[in-house]
Backbone as ProteinMPNN parsed JSONL, in Angstrom:
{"seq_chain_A": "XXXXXXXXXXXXXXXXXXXXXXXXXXXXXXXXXXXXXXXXXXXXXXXXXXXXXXXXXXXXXXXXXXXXXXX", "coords_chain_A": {"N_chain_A": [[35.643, 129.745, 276.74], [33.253, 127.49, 276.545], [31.887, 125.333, 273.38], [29.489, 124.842, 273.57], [28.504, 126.912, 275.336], [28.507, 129.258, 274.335], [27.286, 132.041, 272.693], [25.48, 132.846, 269.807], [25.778, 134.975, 268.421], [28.926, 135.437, 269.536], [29.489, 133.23, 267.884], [29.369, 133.804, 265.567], [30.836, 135.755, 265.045], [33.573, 134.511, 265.69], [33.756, 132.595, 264.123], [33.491, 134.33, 261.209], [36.0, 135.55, 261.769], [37.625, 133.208, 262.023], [37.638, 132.707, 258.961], [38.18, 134.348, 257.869], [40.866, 134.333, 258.197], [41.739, 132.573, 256.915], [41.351, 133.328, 254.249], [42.712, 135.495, 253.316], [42.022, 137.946, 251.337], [40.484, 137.999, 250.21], [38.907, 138.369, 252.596], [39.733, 141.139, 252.933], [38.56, 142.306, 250.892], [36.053, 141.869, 251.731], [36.07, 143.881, 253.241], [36.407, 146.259, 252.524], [34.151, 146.741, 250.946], [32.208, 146.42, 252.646], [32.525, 148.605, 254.319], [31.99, 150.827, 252.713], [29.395, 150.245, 251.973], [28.015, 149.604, 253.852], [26.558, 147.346, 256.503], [24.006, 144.957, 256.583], [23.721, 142.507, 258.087], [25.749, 143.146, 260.258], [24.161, 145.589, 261.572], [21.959, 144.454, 262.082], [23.067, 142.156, 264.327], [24.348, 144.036, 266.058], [22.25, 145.642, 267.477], [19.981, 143.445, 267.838], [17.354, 141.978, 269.132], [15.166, 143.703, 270.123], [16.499, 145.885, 269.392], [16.197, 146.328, 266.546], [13.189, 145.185, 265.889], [12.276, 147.572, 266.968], [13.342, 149.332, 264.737], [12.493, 148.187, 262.775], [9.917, 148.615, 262.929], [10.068, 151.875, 262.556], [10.791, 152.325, 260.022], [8.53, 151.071, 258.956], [6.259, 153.254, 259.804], [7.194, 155.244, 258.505], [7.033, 154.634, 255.643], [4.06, 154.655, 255.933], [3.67, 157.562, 256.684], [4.754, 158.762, 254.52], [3.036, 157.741, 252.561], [1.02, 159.01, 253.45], [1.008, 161.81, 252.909], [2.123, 162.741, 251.032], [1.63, 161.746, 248.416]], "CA_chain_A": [[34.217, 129.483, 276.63], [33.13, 126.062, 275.525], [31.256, 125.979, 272.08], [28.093, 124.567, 274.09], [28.052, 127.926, 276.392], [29.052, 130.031, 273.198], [26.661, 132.665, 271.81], [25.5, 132.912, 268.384], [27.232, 136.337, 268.333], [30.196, 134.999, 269.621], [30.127, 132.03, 267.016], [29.094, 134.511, 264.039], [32.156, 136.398, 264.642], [34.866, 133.627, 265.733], [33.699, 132.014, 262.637], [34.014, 135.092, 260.62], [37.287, 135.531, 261.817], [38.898, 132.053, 260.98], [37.607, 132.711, 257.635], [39.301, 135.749, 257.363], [42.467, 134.235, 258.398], [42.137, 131.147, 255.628], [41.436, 133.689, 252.982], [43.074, 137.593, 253.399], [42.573, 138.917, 249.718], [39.029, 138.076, 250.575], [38.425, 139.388, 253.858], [40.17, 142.431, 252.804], [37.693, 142.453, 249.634], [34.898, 142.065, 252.347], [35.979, 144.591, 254.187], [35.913, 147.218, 251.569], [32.406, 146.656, 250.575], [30.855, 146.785, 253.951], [33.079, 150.077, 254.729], [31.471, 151.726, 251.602], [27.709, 150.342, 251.411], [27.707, 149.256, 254.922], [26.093, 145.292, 256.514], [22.521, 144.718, 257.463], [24.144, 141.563, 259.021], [26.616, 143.865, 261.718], [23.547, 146.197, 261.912], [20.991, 143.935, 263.105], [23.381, 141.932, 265.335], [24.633, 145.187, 266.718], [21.062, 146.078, 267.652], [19.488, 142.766, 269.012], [16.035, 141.619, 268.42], [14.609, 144.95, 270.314], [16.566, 147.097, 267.885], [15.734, 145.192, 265.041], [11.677, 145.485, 265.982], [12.253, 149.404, 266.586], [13.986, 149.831, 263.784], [11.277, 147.939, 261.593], [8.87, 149.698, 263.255], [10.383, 152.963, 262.276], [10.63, 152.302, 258.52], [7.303, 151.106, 258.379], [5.581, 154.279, 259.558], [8.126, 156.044, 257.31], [6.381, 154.178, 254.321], [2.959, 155.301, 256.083], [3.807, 159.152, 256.619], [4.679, 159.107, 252.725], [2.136, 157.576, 251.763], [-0.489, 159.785, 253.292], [1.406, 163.116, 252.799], [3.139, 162.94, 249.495], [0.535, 160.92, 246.893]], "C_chain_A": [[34.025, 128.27, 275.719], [32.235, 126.345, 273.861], [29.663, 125.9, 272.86], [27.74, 125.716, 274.945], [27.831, 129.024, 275.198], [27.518, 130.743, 272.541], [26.561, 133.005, 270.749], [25.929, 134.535, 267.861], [28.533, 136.003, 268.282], [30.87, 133.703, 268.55], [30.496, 132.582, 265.592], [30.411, 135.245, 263.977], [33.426, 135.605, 265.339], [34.303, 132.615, 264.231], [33.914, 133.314, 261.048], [36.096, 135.433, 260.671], [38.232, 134.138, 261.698], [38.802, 131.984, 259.541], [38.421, 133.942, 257.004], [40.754, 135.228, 257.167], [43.222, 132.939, 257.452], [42.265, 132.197, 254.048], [41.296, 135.487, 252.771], [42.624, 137.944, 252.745], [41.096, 139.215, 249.56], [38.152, 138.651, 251.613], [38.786, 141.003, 253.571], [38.955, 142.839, 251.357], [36.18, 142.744, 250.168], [34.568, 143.122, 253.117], [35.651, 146.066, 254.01], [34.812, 147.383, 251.362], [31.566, 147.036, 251.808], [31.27, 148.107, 254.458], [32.035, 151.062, 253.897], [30.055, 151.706, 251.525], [27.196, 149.835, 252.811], [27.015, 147.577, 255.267], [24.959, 145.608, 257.016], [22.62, 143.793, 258.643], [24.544, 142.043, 260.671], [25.34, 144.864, 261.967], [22.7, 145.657, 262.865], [21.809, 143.043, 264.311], [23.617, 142.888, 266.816], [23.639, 145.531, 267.572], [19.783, 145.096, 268.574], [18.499, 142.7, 268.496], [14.98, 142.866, 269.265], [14.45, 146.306, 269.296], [15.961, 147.172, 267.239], [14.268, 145.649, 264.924], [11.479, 147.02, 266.086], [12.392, 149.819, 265.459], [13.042, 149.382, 262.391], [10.246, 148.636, 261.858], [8.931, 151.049, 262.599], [10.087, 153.123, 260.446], [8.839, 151.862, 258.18], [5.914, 152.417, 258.465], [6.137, 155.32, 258.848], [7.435, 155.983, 256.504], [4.467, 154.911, 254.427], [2.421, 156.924, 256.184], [3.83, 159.706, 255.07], [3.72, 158.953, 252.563], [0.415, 158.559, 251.766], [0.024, 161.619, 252.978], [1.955, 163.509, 251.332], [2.541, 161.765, 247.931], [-0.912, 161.356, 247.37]], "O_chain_A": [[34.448, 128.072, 274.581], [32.058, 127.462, 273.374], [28.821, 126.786, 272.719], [26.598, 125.636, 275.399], [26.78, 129.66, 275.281], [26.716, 130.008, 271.964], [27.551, 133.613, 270.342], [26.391, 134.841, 266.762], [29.254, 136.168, 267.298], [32.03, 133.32, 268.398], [31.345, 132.214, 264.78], [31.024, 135.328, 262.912], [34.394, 136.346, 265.51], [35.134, 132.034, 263.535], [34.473, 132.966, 260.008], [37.0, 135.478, 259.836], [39.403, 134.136, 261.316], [39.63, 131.37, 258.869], [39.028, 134.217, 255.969], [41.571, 135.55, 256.305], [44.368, 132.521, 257.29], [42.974, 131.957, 253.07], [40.453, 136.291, 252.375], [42.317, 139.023, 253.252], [40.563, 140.194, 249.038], [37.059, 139.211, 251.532], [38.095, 141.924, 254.008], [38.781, 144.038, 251.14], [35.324, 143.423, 249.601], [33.471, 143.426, 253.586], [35.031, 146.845, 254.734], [34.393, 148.491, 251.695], [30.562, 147.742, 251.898], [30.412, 148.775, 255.034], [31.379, 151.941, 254.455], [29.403, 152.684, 251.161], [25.985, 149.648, 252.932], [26.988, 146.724, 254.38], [24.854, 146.496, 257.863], [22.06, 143.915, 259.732], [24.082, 141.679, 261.752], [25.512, 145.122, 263.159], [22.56, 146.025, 264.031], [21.246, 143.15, 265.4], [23.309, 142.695, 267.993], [24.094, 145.806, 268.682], [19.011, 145.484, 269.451], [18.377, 143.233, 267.393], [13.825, 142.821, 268.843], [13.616, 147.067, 268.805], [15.074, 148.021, 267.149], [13.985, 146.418, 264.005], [10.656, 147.631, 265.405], [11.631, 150.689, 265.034], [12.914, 150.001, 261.334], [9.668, 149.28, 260.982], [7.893, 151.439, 262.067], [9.325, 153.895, 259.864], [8.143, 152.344, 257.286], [4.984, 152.568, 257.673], [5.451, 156.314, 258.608], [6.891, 157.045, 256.201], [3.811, 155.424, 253.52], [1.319, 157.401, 255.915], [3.226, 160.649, 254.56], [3.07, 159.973, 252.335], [-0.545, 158.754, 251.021], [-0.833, 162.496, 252.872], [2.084, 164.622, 250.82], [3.044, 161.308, 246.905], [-1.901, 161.046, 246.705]]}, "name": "protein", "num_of_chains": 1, "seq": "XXXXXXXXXXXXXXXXXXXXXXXXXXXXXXXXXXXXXXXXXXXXXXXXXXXXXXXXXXXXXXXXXXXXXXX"}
C-alpha cells in the first residue's frame, strides 16, 4: 500500500511500530502503562468517529442522570 492510499490508522500504527523498533526499553515502558491504565488513543481509534459520538453521548447523559438524581 502506497503512503498516498494509506489510512491514518494504518499510518498511526506503522508509525508506532517503527518507533517501537528504534527504541524497545521504551515501547516496552509504553506498553506497561497502557496494559494497566489503559489508551484513550487505541480506544477511540478502535471505535471510529460513530463510536466515539456514542460513547460521548453516553457519558454525557451519565453526568445528566447524576445530576438530577443524586444532588
Amino acid at each position: 500500500m502506497s503512503e498516498q492510499q494509506e489510512t491514518p490508522e494504518h499510518r498511526r500504527e506503522r508509525l508506532r511500530q517503527e518507533e517501537g523498533r528504534g527504541n524497545p526499553a521504551g515501547n516496552m515502558n509504553d506498553a506497561a502503562n497502557r496494559a494497566s491504565n489503559g489508551s484513550l488513543v487505541d480506544l477511540v481509534g478502535s471505535l471510529g468517529w460513530k463510536g466515539t459520538g456514542i460513547l460521548i453521548l453516553f457519558m454525557v447523559l451519565g453526568v445528566i442522570i447524576y445530576a438530577i438524581f443524586f444532588r
